[in-house]
N, C-alpha and C positions, 0 to 999 in steps of 0.2 A: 504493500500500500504506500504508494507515494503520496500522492497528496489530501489532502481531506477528505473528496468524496472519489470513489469508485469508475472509473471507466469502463466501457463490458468486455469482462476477460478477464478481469483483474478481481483481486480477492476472493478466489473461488474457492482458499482453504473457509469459508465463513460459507454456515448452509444457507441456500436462498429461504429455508424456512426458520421462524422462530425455533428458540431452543426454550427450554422447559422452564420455568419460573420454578423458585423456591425461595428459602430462609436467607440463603447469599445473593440471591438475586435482590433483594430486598436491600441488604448491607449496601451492597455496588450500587445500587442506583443512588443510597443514600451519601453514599460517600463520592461520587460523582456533583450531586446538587452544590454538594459544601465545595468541595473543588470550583466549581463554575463560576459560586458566587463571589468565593474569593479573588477567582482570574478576573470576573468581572469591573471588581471595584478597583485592581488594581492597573487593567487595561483601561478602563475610562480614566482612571488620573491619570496616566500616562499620557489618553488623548488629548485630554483636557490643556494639559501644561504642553504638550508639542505638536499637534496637530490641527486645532481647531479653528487659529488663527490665520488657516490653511484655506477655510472654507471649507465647500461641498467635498472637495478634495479631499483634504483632511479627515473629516467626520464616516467619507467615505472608504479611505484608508483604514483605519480605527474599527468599522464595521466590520470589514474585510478579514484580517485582524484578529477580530474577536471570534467573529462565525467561526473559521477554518481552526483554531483553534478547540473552540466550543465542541465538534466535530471529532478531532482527534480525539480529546477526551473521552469521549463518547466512546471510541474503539477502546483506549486503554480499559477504562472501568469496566465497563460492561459488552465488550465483544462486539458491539455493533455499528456499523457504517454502511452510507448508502452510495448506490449503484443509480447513476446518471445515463439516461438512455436518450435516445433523438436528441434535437440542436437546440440548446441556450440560444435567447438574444444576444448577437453582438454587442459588445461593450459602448458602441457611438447612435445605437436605436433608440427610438422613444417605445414602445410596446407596452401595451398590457398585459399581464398574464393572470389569468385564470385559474387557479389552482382545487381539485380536492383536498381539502383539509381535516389530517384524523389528529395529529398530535403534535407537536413541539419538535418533532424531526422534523418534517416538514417544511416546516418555517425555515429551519437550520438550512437543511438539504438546497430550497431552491432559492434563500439569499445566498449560499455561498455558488452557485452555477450563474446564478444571476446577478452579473459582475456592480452592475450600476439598480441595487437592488433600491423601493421604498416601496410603502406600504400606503393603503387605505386601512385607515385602525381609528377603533375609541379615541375622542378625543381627551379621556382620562387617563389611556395609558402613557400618550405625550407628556404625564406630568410624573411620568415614574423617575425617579433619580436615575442617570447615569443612562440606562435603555432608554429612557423616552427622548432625554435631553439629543441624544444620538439618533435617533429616529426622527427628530426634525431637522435635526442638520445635515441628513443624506435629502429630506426631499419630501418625505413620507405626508401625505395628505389628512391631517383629523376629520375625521365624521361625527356630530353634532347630532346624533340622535332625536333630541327635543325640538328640533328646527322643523322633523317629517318631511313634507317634500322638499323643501327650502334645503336643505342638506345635501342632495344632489345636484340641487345648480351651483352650491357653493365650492363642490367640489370638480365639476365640470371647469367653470371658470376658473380652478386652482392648478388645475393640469392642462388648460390653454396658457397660462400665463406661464404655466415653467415648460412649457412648449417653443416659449416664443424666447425664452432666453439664451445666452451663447453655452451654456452648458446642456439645454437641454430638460425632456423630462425623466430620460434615465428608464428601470425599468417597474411598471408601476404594478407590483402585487394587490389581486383582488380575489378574497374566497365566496364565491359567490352564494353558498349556503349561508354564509354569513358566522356559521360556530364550526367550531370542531366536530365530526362525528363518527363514532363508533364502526369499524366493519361491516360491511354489510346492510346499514343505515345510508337512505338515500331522502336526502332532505329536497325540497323545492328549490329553484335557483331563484334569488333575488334580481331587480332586475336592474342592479345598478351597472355593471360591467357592461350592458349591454345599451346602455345609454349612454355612456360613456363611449364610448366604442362610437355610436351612431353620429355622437357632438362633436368628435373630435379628429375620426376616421381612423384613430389606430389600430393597427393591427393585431389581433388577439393570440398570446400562445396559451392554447389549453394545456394543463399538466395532469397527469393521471399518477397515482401514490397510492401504494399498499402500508406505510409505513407505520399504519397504526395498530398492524397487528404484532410489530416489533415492544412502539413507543405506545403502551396508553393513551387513552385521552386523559386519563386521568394521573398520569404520568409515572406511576408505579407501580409494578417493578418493571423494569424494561429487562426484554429480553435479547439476547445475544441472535446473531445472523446479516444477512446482507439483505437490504429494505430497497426500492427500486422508486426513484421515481423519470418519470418521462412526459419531456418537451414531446408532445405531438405537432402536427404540420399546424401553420396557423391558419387562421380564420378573418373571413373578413363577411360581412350581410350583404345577400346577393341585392342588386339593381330592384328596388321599392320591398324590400322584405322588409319584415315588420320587427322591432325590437324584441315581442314573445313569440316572434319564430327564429329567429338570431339565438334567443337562450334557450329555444327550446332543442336546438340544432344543438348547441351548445354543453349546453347539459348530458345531450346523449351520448356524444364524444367523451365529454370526460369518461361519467361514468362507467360506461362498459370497458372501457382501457382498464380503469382499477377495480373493477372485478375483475377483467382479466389476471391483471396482475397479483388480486392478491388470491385467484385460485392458484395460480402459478407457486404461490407462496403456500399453498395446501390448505388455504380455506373454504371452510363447505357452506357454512351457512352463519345465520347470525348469531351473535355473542350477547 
């Protein structure tokens, strides 16, 4: 394993399926968290005092950084790293990406493939110390919940405005379920990606993920193995298609990729 995440072919001493949870699984993942939190605080001072002053640059360095990090750890403690299949955005795109969302790999997995990563997220977790402070300084767009519809023009207009700048909008993660969900759980898509999408013309990469029959949703114990996710071809709404036929297209792509993927992973049915 060279680098954080997996290439196909590589790490095939690590089974593509989970391995068995117990009493040590439990330890490792605990003693993983404390590890992370500690690298965490001690990679944000470090941002903080020499990167920040950098800009988007900086903050995005620092991310970078910390993900791939974040990541290795992840192998040392507890056995597990994930296997990147089909093509990341190029690092100089504007794009959306689309992602199934089961667990906290996830996250990891395709901010570190997705070089110029930010997020659509709570605009509470922006006020998290140290993650959040970093999460507005790559880019990352707050969502405003209380606002209701108003909340998507605010964020339409936030990713034209950093469209139109000389850096760019970079790569803009959206989970269109909206939460994390369990194996085998297939929630509604929201339909802000796809409004998004329609105001702005960018082009969509769907991602399919089996990673949460590794990683919990509810994030313990994590098991040991090789977790897969995959950039599939992107998407764009054909000539007058409609916004809930864009996600309804949309939706079906993902999903059947990560059932795919995670029967591949020897799952039968729901948990």
């Amino acid at each position: 394993m060279k680098g954080p995440l997996l290439k196909p072919g590589e790490g095939l001493s690590l089974s593509p399926k989970p391995g068995r949870s117990g009493f040590f699984s439990y330890l490792r993942t605990i003693s993983y968290y404390i590890h992370i939190a500690l690298a965490t605080v001690v990679l944000g001072l470090w941002g903080l005092l020499t990167q920040l002053r950098k800009g988007l640059h900086g903050a995005n360095h620092v991310a970078s950084v910390w993900v791939s990090y974040i990541l290795r750890a992840a192998r040392w403690h507890m056995g597990v790293a994930v296997e990147v299949r089909g093509t990341p955005p190029r690092a100089g795109e504007d794009v959306l990406i689309a992602a199934k969302h089961q667990s906290f790999l996830d996250i990891l997995a395709i901010a570190c493939a997705a070089e110029r990563r930010a997020f659509v997220m709570k605009r509470e977790i922006m006020r998290v110390p140290i993650m959040g402070w970093y999460a507005r300084e790559v880019g990352s767009i707050p969502i405003d919940r209380s606002k209701g519809r108003d909340a998507m023009g605010q964020i339409v207009s936030a990713a034209r405005s950093r469209m139109a700048t000389d850096d760019g909008l970079g790569h803009l993660i959206i989970y269109p379920e909206g939460t994390r969900t369990r194996p085998g759980e297939h929630r509604p898509y929201k339909h802000g990606v796809g409004t998004i999408h329609l105001e702005t013309g960018l082009p969509v990469y769907p991602v399919a993920v089996n990673c949460g029959l590794f990683w919990p949703k509810r994030g313990i114990p994590v098991a040991s193995g090789r977790a897969v996710i995959e950039f599939l071809p992107t998407m764009k709404a054909e000539p007058g298609e409609t916004r809930d036929s864009f996600i309804r297209r949309l939706q079906d792509t993902i999903e059947t990729r990560s059932d795919a993927l995670m029967t591949e992973a020897g799952f039968r049915g729901k948990t």
